[in-house]
N, C-alpha and C positions, 0 to 999 in steps of 0.2 A: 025764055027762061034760060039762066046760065048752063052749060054745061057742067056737071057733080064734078071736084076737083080729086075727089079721093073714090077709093072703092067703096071703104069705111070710114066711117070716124067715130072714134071713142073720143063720148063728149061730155066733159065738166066732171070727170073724175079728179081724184087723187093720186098721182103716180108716185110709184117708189123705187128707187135703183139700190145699187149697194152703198151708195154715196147719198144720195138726195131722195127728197121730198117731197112733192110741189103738184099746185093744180096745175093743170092743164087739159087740152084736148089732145088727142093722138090721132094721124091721118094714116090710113092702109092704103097703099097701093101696089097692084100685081106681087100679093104676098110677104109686103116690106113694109115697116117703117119709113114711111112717108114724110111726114112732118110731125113736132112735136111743139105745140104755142096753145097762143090763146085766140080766141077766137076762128079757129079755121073754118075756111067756106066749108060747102056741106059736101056731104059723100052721099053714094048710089044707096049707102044702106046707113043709119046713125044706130048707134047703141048707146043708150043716158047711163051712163055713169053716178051722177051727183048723187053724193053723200056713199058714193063706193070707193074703195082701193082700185088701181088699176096696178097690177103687178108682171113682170115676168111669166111666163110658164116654167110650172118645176121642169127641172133637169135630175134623174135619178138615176146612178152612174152604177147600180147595184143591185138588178134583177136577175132573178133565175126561171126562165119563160118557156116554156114545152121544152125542159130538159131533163134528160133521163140520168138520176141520182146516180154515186158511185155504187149504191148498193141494188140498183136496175130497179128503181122505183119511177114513175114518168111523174112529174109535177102535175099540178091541179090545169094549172093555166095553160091556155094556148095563143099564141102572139095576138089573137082580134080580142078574147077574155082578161089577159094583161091588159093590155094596153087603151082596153074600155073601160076598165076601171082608174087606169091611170087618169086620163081624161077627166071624170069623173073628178077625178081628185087634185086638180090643177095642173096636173104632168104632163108638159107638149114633146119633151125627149127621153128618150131611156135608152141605158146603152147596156143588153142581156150579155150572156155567155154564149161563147160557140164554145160546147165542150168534148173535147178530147177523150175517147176514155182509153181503157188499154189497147195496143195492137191497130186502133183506127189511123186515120192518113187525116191531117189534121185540114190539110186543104180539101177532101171531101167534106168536111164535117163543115166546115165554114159554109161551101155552097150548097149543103143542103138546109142549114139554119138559114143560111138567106134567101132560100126559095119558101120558108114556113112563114118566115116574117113577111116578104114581099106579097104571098097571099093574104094574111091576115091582119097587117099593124094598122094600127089605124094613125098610132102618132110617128113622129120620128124617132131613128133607132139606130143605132151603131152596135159593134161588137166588143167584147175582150176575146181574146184568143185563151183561151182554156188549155194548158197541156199537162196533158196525165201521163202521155209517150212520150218522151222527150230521148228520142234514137236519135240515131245521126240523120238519117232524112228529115225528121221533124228540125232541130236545132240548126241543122244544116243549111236546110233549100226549102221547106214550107213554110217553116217560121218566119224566117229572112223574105222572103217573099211576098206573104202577106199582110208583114210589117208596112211593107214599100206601097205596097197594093193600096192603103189609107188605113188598118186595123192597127192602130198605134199605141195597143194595151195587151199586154200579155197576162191570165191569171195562173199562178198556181197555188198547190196547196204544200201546207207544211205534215200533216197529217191527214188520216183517212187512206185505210189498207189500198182501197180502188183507185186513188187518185193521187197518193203524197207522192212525190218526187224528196229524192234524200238529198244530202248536201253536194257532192257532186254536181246532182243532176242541177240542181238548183243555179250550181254557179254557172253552168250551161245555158241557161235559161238569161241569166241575167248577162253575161258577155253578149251571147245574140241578140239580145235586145239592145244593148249598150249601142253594138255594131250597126244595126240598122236605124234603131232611132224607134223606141220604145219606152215606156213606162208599166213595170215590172209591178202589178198588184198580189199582195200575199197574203192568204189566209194562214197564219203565222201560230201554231199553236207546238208547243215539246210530243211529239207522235208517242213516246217512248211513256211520259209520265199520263198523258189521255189512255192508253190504254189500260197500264198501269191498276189506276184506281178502276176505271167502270168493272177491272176484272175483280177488283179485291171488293168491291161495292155486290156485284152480283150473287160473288160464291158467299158471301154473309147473310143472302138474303135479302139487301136494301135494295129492291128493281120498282119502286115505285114511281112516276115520273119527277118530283122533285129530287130525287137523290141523282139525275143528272148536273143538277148545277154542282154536285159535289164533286161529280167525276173529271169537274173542267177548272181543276185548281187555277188558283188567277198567279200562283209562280208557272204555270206550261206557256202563258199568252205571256209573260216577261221573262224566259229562257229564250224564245221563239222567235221576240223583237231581240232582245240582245243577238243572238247569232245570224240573225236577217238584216239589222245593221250594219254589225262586222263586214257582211261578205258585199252589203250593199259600200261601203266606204272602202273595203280592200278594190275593187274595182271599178268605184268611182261612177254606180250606175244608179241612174233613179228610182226610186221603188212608192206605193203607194199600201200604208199598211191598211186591210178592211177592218172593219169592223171592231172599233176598238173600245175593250169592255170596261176596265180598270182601272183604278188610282194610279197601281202601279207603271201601268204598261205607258199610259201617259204620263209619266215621270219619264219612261227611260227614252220616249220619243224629245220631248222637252229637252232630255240635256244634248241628246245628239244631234237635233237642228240647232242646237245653240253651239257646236261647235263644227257646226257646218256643214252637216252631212243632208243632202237632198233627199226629205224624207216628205212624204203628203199624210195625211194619214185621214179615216172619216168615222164616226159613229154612226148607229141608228137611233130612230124612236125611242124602241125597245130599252135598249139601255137606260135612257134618260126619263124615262118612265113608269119602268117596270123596276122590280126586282123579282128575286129567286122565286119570294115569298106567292108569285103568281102559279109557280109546279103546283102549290102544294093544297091540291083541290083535292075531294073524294073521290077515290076509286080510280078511274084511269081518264078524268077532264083535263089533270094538268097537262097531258100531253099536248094537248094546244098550242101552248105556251113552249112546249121545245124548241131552240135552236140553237143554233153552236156559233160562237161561244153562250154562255148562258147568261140570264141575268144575271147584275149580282147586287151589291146592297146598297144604300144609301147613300155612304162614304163613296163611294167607287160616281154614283149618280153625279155628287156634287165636283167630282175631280173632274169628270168629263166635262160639265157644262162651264169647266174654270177652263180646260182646256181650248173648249171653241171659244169662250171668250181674248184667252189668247195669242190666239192663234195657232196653238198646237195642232188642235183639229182643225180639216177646212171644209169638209166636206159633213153634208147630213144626206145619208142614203137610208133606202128602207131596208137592204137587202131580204127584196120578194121570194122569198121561198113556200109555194103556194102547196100544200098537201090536204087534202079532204080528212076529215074526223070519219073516216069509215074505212072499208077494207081495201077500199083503192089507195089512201093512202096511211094516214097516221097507223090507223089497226089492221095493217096489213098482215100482221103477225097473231092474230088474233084479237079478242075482247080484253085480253087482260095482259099484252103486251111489257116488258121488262123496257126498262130505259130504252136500253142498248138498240132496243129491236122497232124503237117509235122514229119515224121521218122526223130531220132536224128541220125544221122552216115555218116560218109563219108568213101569211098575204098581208103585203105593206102600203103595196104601191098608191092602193088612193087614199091611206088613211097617214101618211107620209106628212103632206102638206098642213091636210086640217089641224090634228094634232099639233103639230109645231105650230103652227101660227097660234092657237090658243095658250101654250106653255110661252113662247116667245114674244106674243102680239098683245094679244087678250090681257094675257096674269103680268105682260110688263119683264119678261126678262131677256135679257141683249136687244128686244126689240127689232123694230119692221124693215131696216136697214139690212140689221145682221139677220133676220131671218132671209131677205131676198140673196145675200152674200152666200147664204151656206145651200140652201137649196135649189140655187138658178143657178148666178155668177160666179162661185168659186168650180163649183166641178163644171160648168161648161170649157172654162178660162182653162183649168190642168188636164181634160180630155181633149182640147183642140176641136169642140165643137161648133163648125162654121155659123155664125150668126145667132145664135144661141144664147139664152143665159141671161140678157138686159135688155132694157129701153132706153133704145137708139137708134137715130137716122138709119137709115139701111141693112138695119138685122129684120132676121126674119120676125115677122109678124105673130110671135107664138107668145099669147097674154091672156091671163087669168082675171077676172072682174068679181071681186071679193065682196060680200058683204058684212064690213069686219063686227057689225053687232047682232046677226044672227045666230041663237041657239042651239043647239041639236043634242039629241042624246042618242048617243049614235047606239047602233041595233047588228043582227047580223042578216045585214040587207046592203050588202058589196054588191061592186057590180063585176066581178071576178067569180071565179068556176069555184074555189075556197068552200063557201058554204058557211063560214061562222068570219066573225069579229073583232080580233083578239083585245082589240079597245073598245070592246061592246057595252054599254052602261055607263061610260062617262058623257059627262056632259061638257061639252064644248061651246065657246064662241067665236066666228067664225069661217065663212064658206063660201067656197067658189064658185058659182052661179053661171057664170058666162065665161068660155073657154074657147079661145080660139087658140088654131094651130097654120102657120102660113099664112093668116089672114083669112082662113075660114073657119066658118064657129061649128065647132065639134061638138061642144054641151051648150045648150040652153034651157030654161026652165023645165031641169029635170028631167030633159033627152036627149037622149045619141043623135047629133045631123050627120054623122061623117059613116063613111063606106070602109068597109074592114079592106084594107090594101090600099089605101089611102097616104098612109104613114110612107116614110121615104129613108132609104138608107143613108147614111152621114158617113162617108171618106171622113180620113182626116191628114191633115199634114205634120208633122212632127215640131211640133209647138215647143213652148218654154218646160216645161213640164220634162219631157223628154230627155231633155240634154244636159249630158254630163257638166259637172261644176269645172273640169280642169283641173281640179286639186288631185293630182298623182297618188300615193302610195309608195313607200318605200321600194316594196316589192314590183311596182310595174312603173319606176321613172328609169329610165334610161343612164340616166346619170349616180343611180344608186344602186345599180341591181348588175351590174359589169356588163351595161350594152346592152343585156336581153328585153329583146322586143317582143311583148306579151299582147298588147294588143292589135 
């Protein structure tokens, strides 16, 4: 009897990349894409595919995983509970926060996040660098250093008393990155008009959980891109905007990649899903539904999904911010908590995929193409994630096996520490069944196979993404600014 030519073989599926379509079989070997045809001899293990999808593994570039909030709240999740429900949910990479807060050493904070993950992940995982300190040691010599190290994403905030860094610090932030060879991601809101309203929202009386999307006017997330652009094109550094909620705010990303400015930028679910109208339950349920920036309306819905179609957005993240409906987290402030005082976050990570693919795949819009484009291939491609992202020859082996006409109504039955659903009640078509990561199958009918610390850290090297466009500035060419050498 022949010796098995593969480890695996994924046979008589459907594959999809961000470009193509096509049967075929897929062969695994020592955690690679092996072969891709027709007909391949057999492997040590087969897996039937026919009449399935055989996809990528998600890539979700926007988790928040056993991190302790700015306002010292600890998330639901812990790097084995993420990242088993990521799985779960078609997710073979995710790249969390290492976060910073005040007064910490930010190279502590990185190797203790990566001894949490190393115990616990079960998929693979990279970091963003999180800086809430940005002193001269941080911006200096840890920053720069664990840029080089392979941490090739720097996060900060525009807002939020515990974490915003000002304009200054900001531009600090984004030269050190420029210098070593980073991509600047920004949660980009006006600090000044965010607090503004939730304060004139409170002393009125309106603290019910819907009158947060009122405190997150959608002119603070288009003041926030306007001066987060500027200072991205005055220095000629990459930046990647999250979470982007608005008609507007995608307008103003729109005109300034159209006049050249290195800008990525990515939505969630959430937005493209939900609106406000989801705060505004009885009593204090909406809090569920809190997170920042907030839902907003229909209009805003349909800008976004005009957006990923062209290409404005590139990226669909779920940004997982996992909080319990009880006194550990959302009601920490009690039973009848005011806006201000509810945890911003909802658990995304494994409801990421399905959802999309049902609005995308299922109901027919942008389709199976651009869904694998915005949830695999484009964020692995602008994070620099080695082998990641598609199906092909010599990438890692990390693939979802769909079955794109199964039903579900989905429940709040996560496989995350969460406790509720925030897309609990719809009904969907579409779901991922068989999950391999590496070339080993993590989910199969409906079980965990994989060992928590399984998952693997992802270095990365300083990709396209990263690197400055060359187009000067007035103020820092040499040739316009009397000699002065600024960078």
């Amino acid at each position: 009897m022949p010796t098995p030519a593969y480890d695996i073989v994924i046979r008589g599926g459907t594959l999809a990349t961000a470009t193509d379509v096509f049967k075929a079989d897929l062969g695994i070997q020592a955690g690679r894409i092996a072969a891709i045809g027709l007909d391949l001899p057999a492997g040590v293990q087969e897996i039937d595919a026919k009449g399935r999808l055989v996809l990528p593994g998600g890539v979700d570039t926007h988790c928040h995983i056993e991190q302790l909030s700015g306002s010292g709240l600890m998330s639901a999740d812990n790097f084995e509970t993420a990242t088993r429900s990521a799985a779960f949910g078609g997710t073979t990479s995710v790249i969390s926060f290492a976060a910073q807060h005040r007064g910490a050493n930010l190279a502590s904070v990185v190797e203790e996040y990566a001894a949490l993950a190393k115990k616990g992940a079960i998929i693979d995982y990279a970091f963003h660098l999180m800086v809430a300190n940005p002193d001269e040691q941080t911006v200096t010599q840890d920053l720069p250093a664990l840029i080089r190290a392979g941490h090739r994403s720097v996060k900060v905030f525009m807002t939020y008393d515990a974490v915003q860094v000002d304009d200054g610090q900001l531009l600090d932030v984004l030269m050190a990155a420029r210098s070593a060879g980073a991509l600047v991601c920004v949660h980009a809101e006006n600090h000044g008009l965010l607090k503004w309203m939730g304060e004139r929202l409170m002393k009125r009386g309106y603290t019910a959980p819907k009158y947060h999307s009122v405190s997150h006017p959608q002119a603070a997330e288009v003041e926030a891109f306007h001066r987060l652009i500027a200072f991205s094109e005055l220095l000629d550094q990459p930046i990647c905007i999250f979470h982007v909620s608005t008609a507007e705010g995608a307008k103003v990303i729109r005109e300034a990649r159209g006049r050249g400015v290195k800008i990525y930028a990515e939505t969630c679910p959430h937005y493209l899903l939900m609106t406000a109208a989801e705060l505004d339950k009885p009593g204090i349920e909406g809090a569920k539904w809190v997170c920042s920036p907030p839902q907003r309306g229909s209009s805003d819905q349909e800008a976004l999904w005009q957006a990923l179609a062209l290409g404005d957005l590139q990226i669909l993240s779920s940004d997982h911010a996992p909080y319990r409906f009880d006194e550990t987290g959302k009601l920490k402030y009690g039973p009848n908590p005011g806006f201000k005082q509810i945890a911003n976050g909802m658990p995304g990570l494994e409801m990421r995929l399905p959802v999309m693919f049902d609005a995308m795949v299922s109901q027919g819009r942008l389709g199976l193409k651009k869904f694998v484009e915005l949830t695999a291939t484009a964020p692995a491609r602008i994070y620099d994630l080695p082998g990641k992202g598609s199906l092909a020859i010599g990438m890692d082996a990390d693939i979802a096996v769909w079955d794109a006409d199964r039903k579900i109504v989905l429940a709040d039955n996560l496989h995350d520490n969460t406790g509720y659903n925030p897309f609990a009640g719809r009904t969907i078509t579409g779901w991922p069944e068989t999950v391999l990561r590496r070339g080993e199958v993590v989910v199969a009918q409906g079980a965990l196979k994989a060992q928590p610390g399984s998952g693997r850290l992802m270095l990365r090297e300083a990709g396209e993404a990263t690197r400055p466009t060359g187009t000067l500035s007035p103020e820092f060419d040499p040739a316009r600014n009397f000699g002065a050498k600024l960078y």
